[in-house]
N, C-alpha and C positions, 0 to 999 in steps of 0.2 A: 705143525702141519707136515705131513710126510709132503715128500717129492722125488722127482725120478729126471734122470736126464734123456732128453729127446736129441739126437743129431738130427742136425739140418745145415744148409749148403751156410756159405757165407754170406751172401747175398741174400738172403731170408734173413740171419739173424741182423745186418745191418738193419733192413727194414725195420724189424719189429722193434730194434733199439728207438729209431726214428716215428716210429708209432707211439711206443712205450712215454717219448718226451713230448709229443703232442697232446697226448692223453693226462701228462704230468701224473704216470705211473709204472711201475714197473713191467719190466719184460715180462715175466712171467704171470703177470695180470694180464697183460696186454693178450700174451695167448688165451689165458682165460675168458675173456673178451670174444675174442676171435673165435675160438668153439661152439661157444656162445649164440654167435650169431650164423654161425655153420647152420644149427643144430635147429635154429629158426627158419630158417630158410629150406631147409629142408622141409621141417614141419607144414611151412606154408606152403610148398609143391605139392606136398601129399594133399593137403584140403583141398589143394585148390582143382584134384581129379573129381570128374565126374564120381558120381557115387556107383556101385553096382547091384545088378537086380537084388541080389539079397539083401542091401543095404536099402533100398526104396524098399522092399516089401515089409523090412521092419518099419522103419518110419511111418508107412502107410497101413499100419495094421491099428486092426480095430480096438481098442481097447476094452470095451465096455461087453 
């Protein structure tokens, strides 16, 4: 697997160490993880907007 290194403060990586051992996996999983669940969460802000008129008038279109 390629890989690339990220700087980040000291205090973040202690964290993610402390994550990475409660997870009983590596750091770099752990951020894998962590994106992961970024990327979720976002997802689920976006759905959770009302839809817009364009978006209701497909839905509500006629098919037939």
């Amino acid at each position: 697997m390629h890989s690339t290194s990220v700087r980040i403060d000291q205090q973040t990586h202690e964290e993610l160490k402390l994550l990475a051992e409660r997870l009983h996996t590596t750091v770099g999983n752990t951020v894998t993880l962590a994106v992961r669940s970024l990327r979720q969460d976002v997802l689920g802000a976006e759905l959770s907007q009302d839809l817009r008129a364009d978006e209701r008038a497909w839905l509500d279109a006629d098919l037939g």
